[in-house]
N, C-alpha and C positions, 0 to 999 in steps of 0.2 A: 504494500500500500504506500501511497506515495508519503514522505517522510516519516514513515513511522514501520515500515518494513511490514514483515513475511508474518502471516498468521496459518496456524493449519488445524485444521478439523483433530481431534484427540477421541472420536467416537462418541463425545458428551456435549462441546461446545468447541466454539474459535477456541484458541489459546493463541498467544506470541510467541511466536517461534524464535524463542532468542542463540538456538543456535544455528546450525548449518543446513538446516536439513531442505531448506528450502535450494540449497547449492547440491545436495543428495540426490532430491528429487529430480532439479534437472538431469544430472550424472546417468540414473536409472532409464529417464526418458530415451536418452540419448544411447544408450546401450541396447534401447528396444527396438532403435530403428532398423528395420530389415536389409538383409545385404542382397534380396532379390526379389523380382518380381513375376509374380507367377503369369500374369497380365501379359508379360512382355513388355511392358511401353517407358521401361528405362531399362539399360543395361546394365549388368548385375557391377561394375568397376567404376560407372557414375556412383552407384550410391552405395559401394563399399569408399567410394572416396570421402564422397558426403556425411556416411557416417563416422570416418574419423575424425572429419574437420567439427563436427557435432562435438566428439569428446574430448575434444580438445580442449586447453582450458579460456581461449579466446572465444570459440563456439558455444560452451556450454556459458560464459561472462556473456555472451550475445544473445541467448536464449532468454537468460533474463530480463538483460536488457528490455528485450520485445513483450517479457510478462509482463513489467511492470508499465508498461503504457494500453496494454493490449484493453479493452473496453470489457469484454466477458469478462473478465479478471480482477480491474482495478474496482474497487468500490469503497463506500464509506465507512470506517471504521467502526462508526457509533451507531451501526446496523446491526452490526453484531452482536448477539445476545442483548439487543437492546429492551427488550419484552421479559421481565421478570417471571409473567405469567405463563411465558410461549410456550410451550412443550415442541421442540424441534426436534427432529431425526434426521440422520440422511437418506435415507430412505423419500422422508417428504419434499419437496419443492417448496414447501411453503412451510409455517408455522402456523399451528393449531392451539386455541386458549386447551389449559391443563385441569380443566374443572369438570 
């Protein structure tokens, strides 16, 4: 989030993410990216290229880069757990009262 960093879901609620794992996360993405296309429509040394320059540590500093403006992604801190009342899961898209 913009000045205030990385928060990640803990199964219960946001927390702040005050270590790395937000730098993990990307790591693992980037790990997952495939080195072929069954498709065909890249060939398989483009994107064993791509995927190193992915984990690299410019790529993966880049990756973030791109989260932290990306719109899906950024949002308002004080959204967060901001409903005392809310009963949220991941499971739901939305927040439901707990009564």
């Amino acid at each position: 989030m913009p000045g205030i960093g990385w928060y990640r879901w803990d199964n219960t609620r946001w927390q702040f993410a005050e270590d790395d794992s937000a730098l993990w996360a990307a790591g693992d993405l980037a790990e997952s990216i495939a080195d072929h296309d069954p498709r065909g429509g890249f060939p398989t040394h483009a994107l064993r290229r791509h995927s190193r320059r992915s984990l690299s540590t410019s790529g993966i500093n880049a990756m973030l880069a791109q989260a932290r403006s990306a719109p899906g992604i950024v949002l308002d801190a004080s959204l967060l757990d901001a409903d005392p009342y809310a009963l949220c899961t991941p499971a739901s898209s939305t927040c439901a009262p707990a009564w």
